[in-house]
CHARMM internal coordinates of N, CA and C (Angstrom, degrees):
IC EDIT
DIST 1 N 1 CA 1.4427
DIST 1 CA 1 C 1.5273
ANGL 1 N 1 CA 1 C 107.90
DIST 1 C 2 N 1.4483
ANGL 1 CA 1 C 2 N 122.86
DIHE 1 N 1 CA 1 C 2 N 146.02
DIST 2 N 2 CA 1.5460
ANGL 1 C 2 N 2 CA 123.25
DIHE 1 CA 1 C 2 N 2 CA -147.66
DIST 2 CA 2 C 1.5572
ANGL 2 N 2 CA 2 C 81.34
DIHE 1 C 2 N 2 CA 2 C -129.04
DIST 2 C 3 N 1.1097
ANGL 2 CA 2 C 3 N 121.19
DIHE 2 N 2 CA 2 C 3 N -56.57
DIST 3 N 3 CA 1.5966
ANGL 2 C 3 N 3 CA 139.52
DIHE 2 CA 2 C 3 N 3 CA -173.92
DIST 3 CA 3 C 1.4743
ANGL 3 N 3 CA 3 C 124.30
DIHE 2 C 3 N 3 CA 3 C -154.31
DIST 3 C 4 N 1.5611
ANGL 3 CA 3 C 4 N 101.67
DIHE 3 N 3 CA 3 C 4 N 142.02
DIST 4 N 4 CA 1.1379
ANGL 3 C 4 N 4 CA 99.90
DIHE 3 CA 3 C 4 N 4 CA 179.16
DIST 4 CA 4 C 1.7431
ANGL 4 N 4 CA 4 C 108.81
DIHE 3 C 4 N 4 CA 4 C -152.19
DIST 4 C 5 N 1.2502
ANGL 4 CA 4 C 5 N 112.58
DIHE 4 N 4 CA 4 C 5 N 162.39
DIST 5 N 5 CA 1.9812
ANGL 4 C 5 N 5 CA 93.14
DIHE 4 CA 4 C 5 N 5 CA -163.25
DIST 5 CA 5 C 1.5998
ANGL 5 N 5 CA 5 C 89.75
DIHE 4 C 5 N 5 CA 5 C -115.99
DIST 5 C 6 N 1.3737
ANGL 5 CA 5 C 6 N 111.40
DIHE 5 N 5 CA 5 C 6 N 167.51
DIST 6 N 6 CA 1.3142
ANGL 5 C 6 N 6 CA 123.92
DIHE 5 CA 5 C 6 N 6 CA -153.20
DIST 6 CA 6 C 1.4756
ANGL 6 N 6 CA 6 C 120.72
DIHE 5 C 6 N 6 CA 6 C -70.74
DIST 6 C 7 N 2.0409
ANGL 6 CA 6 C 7 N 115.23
DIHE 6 N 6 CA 6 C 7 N -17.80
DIST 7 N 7 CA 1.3647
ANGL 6 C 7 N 7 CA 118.62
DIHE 6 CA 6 C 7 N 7 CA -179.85
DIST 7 CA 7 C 1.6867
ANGL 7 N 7 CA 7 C 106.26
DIHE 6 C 7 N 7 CA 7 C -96.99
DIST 7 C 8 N 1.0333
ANGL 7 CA 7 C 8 N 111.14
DIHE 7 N 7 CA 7 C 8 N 29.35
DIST 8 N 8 CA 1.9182
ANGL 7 C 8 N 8 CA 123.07
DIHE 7 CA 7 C 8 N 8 CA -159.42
DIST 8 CA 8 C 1.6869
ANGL 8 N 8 CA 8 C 113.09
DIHE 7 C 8 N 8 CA 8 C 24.21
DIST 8 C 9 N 1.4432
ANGL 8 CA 8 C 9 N 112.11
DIHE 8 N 8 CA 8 C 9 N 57.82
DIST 9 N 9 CA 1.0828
ANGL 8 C 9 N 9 CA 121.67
DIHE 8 CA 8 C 9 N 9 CA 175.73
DIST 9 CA 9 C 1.4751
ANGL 9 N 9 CA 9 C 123.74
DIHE 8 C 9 N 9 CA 9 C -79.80
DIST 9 C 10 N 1.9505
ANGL 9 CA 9 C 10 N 92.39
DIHE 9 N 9 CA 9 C 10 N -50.85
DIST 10 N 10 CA 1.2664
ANGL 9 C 10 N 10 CA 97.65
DIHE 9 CA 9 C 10 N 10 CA 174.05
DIST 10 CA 10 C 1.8920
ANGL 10 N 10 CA 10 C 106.25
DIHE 9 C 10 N 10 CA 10 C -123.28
DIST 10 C 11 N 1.5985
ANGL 10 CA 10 C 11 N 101.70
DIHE 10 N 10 CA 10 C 11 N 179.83
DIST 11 N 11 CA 1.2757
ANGL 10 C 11 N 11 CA 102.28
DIHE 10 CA 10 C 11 N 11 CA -172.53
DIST 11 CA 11 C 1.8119
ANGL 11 N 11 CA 11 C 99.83
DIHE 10 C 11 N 11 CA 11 C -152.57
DIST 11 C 12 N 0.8009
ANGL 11 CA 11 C 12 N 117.50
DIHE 11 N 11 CA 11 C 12 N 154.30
DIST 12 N 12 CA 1.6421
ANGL 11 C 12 N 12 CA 141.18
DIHE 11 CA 11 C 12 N 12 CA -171.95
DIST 12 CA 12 C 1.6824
ANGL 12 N 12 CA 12 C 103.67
DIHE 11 C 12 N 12 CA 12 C -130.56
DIST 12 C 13 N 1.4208
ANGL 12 CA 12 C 13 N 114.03
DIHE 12 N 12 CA 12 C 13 N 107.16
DIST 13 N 13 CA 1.7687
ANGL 12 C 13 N 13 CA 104.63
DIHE 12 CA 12 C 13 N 13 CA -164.67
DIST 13 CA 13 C 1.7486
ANGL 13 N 13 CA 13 C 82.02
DIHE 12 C 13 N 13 CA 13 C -140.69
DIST 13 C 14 N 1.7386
ANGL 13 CA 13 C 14 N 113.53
DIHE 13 N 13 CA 13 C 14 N 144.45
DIST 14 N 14 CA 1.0069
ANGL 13 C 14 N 14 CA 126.02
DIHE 13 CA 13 C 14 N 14 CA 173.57
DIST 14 CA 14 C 1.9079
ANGL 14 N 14 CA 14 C 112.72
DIHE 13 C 14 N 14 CA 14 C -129.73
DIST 14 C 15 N 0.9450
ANGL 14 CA 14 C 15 N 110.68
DIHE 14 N 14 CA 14 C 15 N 138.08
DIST 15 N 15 CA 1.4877
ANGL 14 C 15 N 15 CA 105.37
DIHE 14 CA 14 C 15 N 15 CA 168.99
DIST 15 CA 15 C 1.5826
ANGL 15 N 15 CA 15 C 113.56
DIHE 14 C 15 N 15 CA 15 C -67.26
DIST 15 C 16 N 1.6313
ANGL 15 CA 15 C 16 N 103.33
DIHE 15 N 15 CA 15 C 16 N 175.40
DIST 16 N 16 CA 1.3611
ANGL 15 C 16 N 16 CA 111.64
DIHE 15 CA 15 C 16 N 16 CA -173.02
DIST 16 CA 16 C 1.8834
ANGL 16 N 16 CA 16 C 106.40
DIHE 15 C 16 N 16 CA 16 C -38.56
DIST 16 C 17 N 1.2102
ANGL 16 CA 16 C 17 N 119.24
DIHE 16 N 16 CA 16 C 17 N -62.56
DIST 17 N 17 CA 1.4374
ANGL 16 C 17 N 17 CA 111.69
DIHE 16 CA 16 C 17 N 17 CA 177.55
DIST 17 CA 17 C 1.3493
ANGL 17 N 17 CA 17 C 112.09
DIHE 16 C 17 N 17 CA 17 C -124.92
DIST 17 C 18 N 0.9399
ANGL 17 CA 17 C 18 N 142.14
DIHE 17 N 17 CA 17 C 18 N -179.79
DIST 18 N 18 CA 1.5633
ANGL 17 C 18 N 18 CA 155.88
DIHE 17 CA 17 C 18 N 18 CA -152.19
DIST 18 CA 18 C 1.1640
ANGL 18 N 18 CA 18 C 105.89
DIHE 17 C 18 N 18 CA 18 C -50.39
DIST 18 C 19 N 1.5500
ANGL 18 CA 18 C 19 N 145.74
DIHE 18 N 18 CA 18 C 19 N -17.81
DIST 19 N 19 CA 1.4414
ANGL 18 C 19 N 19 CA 128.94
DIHE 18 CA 18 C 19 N 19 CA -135.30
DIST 19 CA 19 C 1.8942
ANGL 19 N 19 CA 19 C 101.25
DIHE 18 C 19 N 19 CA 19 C -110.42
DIST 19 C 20 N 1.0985
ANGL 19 CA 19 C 20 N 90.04
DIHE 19 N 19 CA 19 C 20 N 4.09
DIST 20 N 20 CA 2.2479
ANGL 19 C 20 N 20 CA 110.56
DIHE 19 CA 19 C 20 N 20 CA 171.32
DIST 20 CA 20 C 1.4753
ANGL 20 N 20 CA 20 C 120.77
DIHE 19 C 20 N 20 CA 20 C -125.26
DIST 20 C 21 N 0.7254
ANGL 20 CA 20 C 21 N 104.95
DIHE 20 N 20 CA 20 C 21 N 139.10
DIST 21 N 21 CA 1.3144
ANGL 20 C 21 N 21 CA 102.69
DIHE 20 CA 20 C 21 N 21 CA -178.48
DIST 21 CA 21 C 2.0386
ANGL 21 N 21 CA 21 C 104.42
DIHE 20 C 21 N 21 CA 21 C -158.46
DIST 21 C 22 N 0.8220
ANGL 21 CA 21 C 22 N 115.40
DIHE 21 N 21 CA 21 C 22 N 128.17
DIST 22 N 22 CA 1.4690
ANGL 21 C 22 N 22 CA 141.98
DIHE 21 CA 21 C 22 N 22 CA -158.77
DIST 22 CA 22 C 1.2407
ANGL 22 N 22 CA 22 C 109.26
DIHE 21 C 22 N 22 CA 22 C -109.67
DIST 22 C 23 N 1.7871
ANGL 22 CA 22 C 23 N 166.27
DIHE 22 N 22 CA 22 C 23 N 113.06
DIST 23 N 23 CA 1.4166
ANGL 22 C 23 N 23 CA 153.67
DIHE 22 CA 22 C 23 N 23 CA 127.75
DIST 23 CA 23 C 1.3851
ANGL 23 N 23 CA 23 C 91.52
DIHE 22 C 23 N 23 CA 23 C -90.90
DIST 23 C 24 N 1.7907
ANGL 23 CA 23 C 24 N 119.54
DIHE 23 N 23 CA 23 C 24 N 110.55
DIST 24 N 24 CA 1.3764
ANGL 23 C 24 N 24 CA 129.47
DIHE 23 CA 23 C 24 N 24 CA 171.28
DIST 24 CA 24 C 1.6137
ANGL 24 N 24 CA 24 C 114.42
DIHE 23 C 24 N 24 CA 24 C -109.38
DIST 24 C 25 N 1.0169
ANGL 24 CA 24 C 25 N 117.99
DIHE 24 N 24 CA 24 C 25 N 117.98
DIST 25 N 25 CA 1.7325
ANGL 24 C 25 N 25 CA 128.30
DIHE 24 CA 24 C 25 N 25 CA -168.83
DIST 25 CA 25 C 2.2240
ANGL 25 N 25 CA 25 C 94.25
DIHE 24 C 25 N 25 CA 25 C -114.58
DIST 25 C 26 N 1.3793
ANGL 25 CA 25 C 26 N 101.35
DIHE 25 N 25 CA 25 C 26 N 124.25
DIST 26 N 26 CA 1.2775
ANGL 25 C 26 N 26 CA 104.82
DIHE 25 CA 25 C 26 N 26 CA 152.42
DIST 26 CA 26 C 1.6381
ANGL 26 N 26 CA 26 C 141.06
DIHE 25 C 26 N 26 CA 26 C -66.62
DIST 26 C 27 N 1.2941
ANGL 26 CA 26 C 27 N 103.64
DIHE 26 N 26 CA 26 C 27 N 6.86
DIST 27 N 27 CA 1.0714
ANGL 26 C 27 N 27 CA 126.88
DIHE 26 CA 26 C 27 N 27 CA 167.90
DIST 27 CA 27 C 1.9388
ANGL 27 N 27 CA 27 C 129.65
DIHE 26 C 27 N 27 CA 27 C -137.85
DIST 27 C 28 N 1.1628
ANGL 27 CA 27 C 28 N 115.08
DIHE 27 N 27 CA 27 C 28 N 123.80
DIST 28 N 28 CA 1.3785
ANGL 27 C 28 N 28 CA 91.16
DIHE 27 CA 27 C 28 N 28 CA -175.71
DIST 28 CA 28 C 1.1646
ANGL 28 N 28 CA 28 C 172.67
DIHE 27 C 28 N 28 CA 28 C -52.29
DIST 28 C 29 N 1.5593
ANGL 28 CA 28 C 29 N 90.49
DIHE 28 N 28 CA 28 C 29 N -6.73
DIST 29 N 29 CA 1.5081
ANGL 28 C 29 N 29 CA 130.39
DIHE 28 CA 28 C 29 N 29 CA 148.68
DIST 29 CA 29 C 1.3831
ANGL 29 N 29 CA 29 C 125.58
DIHE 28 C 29 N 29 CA 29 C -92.87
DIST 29 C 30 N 1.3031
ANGL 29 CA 29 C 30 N 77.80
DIHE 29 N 29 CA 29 C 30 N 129.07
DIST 30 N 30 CA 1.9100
ANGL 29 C 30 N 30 CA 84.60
DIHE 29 CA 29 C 30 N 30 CA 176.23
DIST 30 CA 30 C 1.6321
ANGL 30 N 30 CA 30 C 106.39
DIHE 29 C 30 N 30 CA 30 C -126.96
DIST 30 C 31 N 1.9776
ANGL 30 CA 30 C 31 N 89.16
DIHE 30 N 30 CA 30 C 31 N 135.05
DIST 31 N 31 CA 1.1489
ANGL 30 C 31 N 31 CA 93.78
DIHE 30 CA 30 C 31 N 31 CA -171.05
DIST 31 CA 31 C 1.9133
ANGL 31 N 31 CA 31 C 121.66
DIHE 30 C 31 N 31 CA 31 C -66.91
DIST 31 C 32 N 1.2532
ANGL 31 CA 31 C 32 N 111.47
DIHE 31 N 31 CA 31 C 32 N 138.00
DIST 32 N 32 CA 1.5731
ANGL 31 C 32 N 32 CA 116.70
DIHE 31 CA 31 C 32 N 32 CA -168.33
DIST 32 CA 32 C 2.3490
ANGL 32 N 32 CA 32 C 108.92
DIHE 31 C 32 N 32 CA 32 C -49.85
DIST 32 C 33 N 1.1837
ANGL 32 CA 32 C 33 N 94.59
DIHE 32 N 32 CA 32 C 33 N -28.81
DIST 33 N 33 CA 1.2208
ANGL 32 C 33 N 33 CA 95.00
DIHE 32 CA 32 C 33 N 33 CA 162.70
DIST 33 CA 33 C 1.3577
ANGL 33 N 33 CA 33 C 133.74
DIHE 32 C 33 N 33 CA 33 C -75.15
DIST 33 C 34 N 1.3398
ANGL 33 CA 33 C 34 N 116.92
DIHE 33 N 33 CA 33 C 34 N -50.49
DIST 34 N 34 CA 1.4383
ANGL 33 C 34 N 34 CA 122.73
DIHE 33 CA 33 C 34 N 34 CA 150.94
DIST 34 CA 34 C 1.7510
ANGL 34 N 34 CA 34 C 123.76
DIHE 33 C 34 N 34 CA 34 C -33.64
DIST 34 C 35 N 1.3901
ANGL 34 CA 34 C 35 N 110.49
DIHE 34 N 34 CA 34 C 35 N -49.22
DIST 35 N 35 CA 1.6520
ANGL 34 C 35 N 35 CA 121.05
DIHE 34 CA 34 C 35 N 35 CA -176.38
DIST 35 CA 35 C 1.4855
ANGL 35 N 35 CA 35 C 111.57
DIHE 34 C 35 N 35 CA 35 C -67.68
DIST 35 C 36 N 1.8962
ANGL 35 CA 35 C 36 N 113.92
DIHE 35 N 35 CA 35 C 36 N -26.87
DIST 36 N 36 CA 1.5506
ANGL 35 C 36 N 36 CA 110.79
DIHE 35 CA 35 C 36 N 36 CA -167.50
DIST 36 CA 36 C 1.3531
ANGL 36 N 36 CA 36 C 92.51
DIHE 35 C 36 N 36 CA 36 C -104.19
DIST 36 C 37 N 1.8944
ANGL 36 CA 36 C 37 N 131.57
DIHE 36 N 36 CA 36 C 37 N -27.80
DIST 37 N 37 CA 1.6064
ANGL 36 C 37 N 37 CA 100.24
DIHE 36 CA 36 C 37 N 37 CA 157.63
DIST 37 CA 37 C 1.5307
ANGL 37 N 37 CA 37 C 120.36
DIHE 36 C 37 N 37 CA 37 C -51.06
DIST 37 C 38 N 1.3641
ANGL 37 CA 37 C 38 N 123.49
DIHE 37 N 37 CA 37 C 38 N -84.98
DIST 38 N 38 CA 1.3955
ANGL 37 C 38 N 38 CA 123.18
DIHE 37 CA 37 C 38 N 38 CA 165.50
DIST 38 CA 38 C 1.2353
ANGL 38 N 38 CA 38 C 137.14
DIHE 37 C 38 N 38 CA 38 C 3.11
DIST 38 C 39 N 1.7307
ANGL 38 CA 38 C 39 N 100.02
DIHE 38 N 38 CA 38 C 39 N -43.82
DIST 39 N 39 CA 1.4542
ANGL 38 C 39 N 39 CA 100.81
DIHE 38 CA 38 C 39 N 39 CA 170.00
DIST 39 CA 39 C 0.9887
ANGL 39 N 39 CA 39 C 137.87
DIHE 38 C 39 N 39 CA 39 C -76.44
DIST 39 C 40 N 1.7442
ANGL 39 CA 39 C 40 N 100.66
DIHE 39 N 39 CA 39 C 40 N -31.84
DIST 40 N 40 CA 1.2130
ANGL 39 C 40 N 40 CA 141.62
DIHE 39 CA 39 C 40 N 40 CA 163.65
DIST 40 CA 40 C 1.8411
ANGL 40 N 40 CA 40 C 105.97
DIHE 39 C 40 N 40 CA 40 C -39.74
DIST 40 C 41 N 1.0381
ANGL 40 CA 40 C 41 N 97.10
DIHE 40 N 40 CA 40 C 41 N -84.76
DIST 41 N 41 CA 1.5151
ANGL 40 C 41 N 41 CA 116.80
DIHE 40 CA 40 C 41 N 41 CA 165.77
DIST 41 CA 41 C 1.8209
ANGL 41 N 41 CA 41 C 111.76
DIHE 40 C 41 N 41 CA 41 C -14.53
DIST 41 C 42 N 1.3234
ANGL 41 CA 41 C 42 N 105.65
DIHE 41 N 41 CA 41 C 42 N -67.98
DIST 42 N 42 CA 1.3997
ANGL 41 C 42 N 42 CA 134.12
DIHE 41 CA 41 C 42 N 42 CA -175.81
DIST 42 CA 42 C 1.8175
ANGL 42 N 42 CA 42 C 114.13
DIHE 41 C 42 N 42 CA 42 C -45.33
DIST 42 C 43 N 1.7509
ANGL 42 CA 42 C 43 N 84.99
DIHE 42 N 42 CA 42 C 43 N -50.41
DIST 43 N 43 CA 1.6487
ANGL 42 C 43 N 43 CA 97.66
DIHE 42 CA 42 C 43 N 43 CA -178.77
DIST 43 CA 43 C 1.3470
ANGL 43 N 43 CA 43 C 122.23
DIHE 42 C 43 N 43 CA 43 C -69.94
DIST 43 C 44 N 1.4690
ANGL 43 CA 43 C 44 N 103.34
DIHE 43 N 43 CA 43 C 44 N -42.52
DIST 44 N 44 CA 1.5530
ANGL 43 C 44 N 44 CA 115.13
DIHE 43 CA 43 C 44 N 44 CA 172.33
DIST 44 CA 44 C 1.2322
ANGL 44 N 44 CA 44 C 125.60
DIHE 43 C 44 N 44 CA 44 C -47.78
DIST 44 C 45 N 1.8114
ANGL 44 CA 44 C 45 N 107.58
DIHE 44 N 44 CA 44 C 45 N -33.14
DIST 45 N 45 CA 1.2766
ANGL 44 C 45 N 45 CA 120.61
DIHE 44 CA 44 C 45 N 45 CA 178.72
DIST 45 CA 45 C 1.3869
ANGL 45 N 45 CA 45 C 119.97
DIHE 44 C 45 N 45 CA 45 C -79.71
DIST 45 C 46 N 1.6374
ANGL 45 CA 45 C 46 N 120.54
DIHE 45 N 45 CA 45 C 46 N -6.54
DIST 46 N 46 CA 1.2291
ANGL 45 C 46 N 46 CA 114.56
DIHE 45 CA 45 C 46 N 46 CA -171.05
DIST 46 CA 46 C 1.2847
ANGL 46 N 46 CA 46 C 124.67
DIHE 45 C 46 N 46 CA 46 C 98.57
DIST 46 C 47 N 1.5183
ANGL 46 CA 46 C 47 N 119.29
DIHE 46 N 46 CA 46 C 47 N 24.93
DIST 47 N 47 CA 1.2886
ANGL 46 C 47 N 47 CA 137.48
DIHE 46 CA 46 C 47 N 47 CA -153.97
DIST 47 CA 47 C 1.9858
ANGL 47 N 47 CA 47 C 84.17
DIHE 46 C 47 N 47 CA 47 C -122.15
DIST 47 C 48 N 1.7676
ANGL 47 CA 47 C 48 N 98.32
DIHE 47 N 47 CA 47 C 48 N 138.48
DIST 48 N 48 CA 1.5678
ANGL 47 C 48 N 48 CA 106.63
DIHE 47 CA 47 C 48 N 48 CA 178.86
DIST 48 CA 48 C 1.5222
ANGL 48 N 48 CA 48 C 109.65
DIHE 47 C 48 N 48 CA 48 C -76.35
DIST 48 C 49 N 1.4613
ANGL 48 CA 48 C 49 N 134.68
DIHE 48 N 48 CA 48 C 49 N 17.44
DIST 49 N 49 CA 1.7675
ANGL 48 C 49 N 49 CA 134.31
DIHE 48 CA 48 C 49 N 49 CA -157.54
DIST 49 CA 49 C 1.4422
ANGL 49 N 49 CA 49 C 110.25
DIHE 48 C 49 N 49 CA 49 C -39.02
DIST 49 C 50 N 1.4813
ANGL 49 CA 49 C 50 N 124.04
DIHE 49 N 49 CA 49 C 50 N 14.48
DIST 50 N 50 CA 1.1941
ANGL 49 C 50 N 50 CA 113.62
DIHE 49 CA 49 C 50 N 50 CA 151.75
DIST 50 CA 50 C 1.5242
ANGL 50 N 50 CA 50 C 135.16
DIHE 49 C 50 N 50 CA 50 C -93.11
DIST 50 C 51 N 1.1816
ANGL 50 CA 50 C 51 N 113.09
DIHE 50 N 50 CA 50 C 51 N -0.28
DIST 51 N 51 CA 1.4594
ANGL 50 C 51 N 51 CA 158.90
DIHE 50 CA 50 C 51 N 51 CA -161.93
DIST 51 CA 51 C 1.5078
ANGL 51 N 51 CA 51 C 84.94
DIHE 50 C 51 N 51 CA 51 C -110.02
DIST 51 C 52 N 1.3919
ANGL 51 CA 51 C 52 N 145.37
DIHE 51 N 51 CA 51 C 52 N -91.66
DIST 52 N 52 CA 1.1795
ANGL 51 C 52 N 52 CA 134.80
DIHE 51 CA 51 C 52 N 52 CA -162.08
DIST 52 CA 52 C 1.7987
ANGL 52 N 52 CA 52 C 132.94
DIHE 51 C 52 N 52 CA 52 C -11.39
DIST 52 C 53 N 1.5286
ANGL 52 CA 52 C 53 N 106.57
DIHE 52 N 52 CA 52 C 53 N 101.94
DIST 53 N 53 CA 1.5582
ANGL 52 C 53 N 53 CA 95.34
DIHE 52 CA 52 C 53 N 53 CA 176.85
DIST 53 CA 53 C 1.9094
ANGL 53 N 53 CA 53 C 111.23
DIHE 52 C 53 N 53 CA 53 C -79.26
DIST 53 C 54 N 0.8520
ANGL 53 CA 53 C 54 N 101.89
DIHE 53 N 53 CA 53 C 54 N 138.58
DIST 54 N 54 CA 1.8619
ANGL 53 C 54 N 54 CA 118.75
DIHE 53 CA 53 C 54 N 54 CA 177.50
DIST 54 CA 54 C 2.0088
ANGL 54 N 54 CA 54 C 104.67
DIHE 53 C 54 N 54 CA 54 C -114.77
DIST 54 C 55 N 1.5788
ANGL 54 CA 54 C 55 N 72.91
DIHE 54 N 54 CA 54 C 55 N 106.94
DIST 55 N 55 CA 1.8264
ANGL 54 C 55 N 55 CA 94.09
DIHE 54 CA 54 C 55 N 55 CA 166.37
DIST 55 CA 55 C 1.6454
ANGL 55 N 55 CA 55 C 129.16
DIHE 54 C 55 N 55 CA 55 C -60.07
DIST 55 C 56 N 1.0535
ANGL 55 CA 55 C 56 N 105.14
DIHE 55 N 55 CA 55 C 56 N 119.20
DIST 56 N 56 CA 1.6583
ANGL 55 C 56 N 56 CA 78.71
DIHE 55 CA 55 C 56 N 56 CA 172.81
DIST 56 CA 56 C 1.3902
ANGL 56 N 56 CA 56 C 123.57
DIHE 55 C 56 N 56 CA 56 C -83.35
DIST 56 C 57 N 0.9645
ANGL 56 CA 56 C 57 N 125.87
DIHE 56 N 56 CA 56 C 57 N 170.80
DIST 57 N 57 CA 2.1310
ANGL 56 C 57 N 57 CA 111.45
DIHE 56 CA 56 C 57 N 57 CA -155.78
DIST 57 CA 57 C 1.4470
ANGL 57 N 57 CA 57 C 101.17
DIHE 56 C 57 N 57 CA 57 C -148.54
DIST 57 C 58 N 1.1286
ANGL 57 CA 57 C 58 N 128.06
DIHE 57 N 57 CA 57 C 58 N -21.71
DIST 58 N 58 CA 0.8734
ANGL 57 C 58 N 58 CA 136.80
DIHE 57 CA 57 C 58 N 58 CA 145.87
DIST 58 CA 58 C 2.3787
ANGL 58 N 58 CA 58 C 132.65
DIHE 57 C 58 N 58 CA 58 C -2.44
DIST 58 C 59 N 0.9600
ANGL 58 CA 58 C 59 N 120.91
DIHE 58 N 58 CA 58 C 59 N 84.39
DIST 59 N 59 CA 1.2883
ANGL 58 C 59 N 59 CA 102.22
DIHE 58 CA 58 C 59 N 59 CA -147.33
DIST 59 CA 59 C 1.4807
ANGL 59 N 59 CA 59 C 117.61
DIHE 58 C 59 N 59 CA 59 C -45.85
DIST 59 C 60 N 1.1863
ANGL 59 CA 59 C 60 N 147.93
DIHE 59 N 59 CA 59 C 60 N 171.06
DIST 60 N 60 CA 1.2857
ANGL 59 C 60 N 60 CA 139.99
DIHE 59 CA 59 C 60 N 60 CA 142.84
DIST 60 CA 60 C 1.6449
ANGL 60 N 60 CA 60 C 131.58
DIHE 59 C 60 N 60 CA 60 C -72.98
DIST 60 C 61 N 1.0211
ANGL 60 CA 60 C 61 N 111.00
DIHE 60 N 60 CA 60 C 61 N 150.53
DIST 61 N 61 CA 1.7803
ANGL 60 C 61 N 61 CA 101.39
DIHE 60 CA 60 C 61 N 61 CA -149.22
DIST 61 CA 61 C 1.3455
ANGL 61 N 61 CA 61 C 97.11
DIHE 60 C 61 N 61 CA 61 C -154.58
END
COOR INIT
IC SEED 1 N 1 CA 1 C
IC BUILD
């Protein structure tokens, strides 16, 4: 665990070394502030977040 915010909403999770990388939200939206700390976070660490694929989660309807 890399980060995580204080109501366990969201989470920042990496595998053993660089090649995973995880931003997990209990909800399917994540707020745009939350995603650019995190990323923030992510990059600093040496993480490629330009490389990151983003799901859409959104239900189908």
């Amino acid at each position: 665990m890399i980060a995580l915010d204080d109501d366990y909403q969201y989470a920042l999770v990496s595998g053993p070394n660089r090649d995973y990388l995880w931003l997990l939200s209990r909800t399917p939206e994540l707020p745009a502030e939350v995603k650019q700390r995190y990323l923030s976070i992510a990059k600093t660490l040496g993480f490629a977040v330009d490389n990151l694929v983003w799901v859409n989660q959104q239900p189908r309807g």
